[in-house]
N, C-alpha and C positions, 0 to 999 in steps of 0.2 A: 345152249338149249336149241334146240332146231329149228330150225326157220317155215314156214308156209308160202307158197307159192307167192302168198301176199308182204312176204315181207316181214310178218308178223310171228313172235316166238309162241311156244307152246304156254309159257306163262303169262302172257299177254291174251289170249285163247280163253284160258281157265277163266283170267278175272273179268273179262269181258261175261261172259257166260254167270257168274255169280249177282256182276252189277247187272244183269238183263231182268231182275226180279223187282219189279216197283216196289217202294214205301208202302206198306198194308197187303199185299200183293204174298196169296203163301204158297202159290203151286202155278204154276204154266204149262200149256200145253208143250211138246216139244217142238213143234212147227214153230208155234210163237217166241219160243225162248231162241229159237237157231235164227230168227228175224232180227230180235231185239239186240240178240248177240252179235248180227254181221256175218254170220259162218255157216256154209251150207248145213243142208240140214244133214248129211254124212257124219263131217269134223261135227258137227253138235252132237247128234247121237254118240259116236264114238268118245269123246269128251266126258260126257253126262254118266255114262256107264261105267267109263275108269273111273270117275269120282263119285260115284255111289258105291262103289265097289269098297273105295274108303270110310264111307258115312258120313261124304262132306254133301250129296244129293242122296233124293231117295228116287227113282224110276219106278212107277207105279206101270198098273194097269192101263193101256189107252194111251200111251205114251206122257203121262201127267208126270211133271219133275217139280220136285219141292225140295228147300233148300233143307240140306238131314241134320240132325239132332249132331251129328260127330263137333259140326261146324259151329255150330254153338256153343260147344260143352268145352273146345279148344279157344276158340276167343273168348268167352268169361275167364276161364282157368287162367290164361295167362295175359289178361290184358291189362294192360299200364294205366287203368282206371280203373282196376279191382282195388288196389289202396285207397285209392283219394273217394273210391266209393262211399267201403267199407267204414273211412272215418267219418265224413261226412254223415252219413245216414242218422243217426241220434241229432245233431245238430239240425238238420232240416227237416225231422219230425218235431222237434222243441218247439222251431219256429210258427210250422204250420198249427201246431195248438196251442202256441200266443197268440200269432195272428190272424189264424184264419182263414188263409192265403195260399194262392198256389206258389209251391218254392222250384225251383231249379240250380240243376248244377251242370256250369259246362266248361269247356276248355278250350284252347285257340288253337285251330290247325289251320294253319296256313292264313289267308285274310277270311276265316269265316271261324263262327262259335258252335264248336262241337258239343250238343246236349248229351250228357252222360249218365244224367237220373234228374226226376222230376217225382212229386210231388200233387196233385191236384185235388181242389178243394169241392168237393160235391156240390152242386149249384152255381158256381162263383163263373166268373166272365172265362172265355175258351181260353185256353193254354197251349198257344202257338210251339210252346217248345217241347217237342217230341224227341224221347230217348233216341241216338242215335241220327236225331235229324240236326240241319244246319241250319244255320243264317248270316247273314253276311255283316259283318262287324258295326257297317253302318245305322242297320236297321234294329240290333240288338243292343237291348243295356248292357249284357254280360259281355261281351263282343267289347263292346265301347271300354266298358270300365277292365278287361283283361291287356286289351292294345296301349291304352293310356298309362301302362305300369310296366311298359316294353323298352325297348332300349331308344334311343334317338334315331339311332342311325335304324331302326326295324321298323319304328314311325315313319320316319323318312321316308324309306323304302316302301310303305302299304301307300302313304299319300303319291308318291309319284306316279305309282300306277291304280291308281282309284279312280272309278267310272262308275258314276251310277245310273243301272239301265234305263232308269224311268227317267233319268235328267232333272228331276227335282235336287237334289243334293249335292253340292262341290265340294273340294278337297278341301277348301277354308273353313266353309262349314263343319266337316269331319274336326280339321285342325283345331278348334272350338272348342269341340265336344271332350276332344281327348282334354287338351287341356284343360278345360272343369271338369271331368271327371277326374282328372290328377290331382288339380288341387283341394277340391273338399270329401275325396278320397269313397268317391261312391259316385253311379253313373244313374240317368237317369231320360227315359224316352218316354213321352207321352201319346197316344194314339197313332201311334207309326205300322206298331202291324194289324192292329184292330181300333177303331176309333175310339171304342167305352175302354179300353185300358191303359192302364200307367206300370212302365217297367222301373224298376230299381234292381242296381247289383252292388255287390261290392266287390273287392279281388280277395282272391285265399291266397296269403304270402307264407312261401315254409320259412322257414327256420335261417336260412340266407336270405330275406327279404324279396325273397322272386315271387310272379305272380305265377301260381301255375294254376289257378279256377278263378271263378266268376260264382259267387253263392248270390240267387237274386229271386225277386219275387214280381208277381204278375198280378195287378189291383185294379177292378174298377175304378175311372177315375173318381166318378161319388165316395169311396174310400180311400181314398189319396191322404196317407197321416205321414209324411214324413220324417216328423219328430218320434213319432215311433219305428218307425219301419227300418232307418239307419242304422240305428243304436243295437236294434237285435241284431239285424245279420251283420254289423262289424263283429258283435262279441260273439259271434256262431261264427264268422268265419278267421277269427283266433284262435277260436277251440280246437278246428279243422286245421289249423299251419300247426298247432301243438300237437296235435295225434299226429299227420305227417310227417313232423322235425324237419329234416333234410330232405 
């Protein structure tokens, strides 16, 4: 793929240009998007235009660029969370009208916990976990309770390089974590990303015993039940490794 004066390939251009669109964030001007992006605003324009031209931007009026409908309707279609969705979904409606509660489901990319559907309970404390948004293993139940069901040596490898920005939390401490979440098989954080909340998760094991989700909920601490709250999303997230199998 061709290079840019800077070094930089024409696919490396494109996704830069895609990530220049903030969380909530549904339209930019082009000025601002060729800023965000690092790339004159020439290569932006010209970029922007080839890829509207596909239906992955729209170019509006005024030079306004929103990410297009193509781009969406190709990552649902074929994205490797359309399964684990799809079976989930019954299961973390069962929950939310047992319990009440806001549910989430996410996966582990890299050392952080990918949210992939949520859940939220009209009224009930914020729900830090947004579709598509992250968190960092340390700071999340599902994060926690997904890592703690990983291999040794991928434990290993997360504690060796773990740093956390605020300087509150150490490897040993993480090191802790995972291991009670491993051993009484559910993970558990109290007022870490919001003070009035309590996280719980559990792992979704397919069919080979791998973890490949984190099925978990978000509770006012004043509703902190434990003994119920386990018990459901274990058996919700057995139901969820039985619809996945393999």
């Amino acid at each position: 793929m061709a290079n840019s004066a800077s070094g930089d390939s024409v696919v490396d251009r494109i996704v830069r240009v895609i990530e220049a669109f903030p969380e909530g964030v549904i339209s930019l001007q082009l000025s601002e998007l060729a800023d965000r992006a690092g790339l004159p605003l020439s290569s932006a324009h010209r970029l922007v235009r080839q890829l509207s031209e596909h239906g992955l931007l729209d170019l509006g009026a005024g030079g306004t660029v929103r990410l297009g409908l193509r781009l969406w309707e190709l990552v649902n279609r074929n994205s490797p969370t359309l399964a684990l969705r799809q079976a989930a979904m019954p299961f973390m409606e069962d929950i939310q009208q047992v319990l009440n509660q806001n549910v989430n489901l996410a996966v582990l990319d890299g050392w952080e916990a990918l949210f992939v559907e949520r859940l939220s309970r009209r009224g009930s404390v914020a729900n830090r976990a947004r579709i598509a948004g992250r968190m960092p293993v340390h700071i999340s139940s599902a994060g926690l309770a997904l890592m703690s069901h990983q291999s040794r040596e991928m434990q290993a490898e997360y504690l060796q390089q773990f740093a956390d920005p605020s300087g509150k939390v150490t490897s040993d401490v993480v090191r802790h974590f995972l291991a009670e979440a491993a051993q009484q098989g559910y993970a558990q954080l109290a007022g870490v990303v919001d003070p009035d909340t309590w996280g719980i998760a559990v792992p979704v094991m397919n069919m080979k015993r791998r973890a490949v989700a984190a099925l978990g909920v978000v509770v006012p601490l004043a509703e902190m039940r434990l003994q119920a709250l386990v018990p459901a999303l274990q058996t919700a997230a057995r139901g969820i490794g039985r619809q996945l199998g393999d």
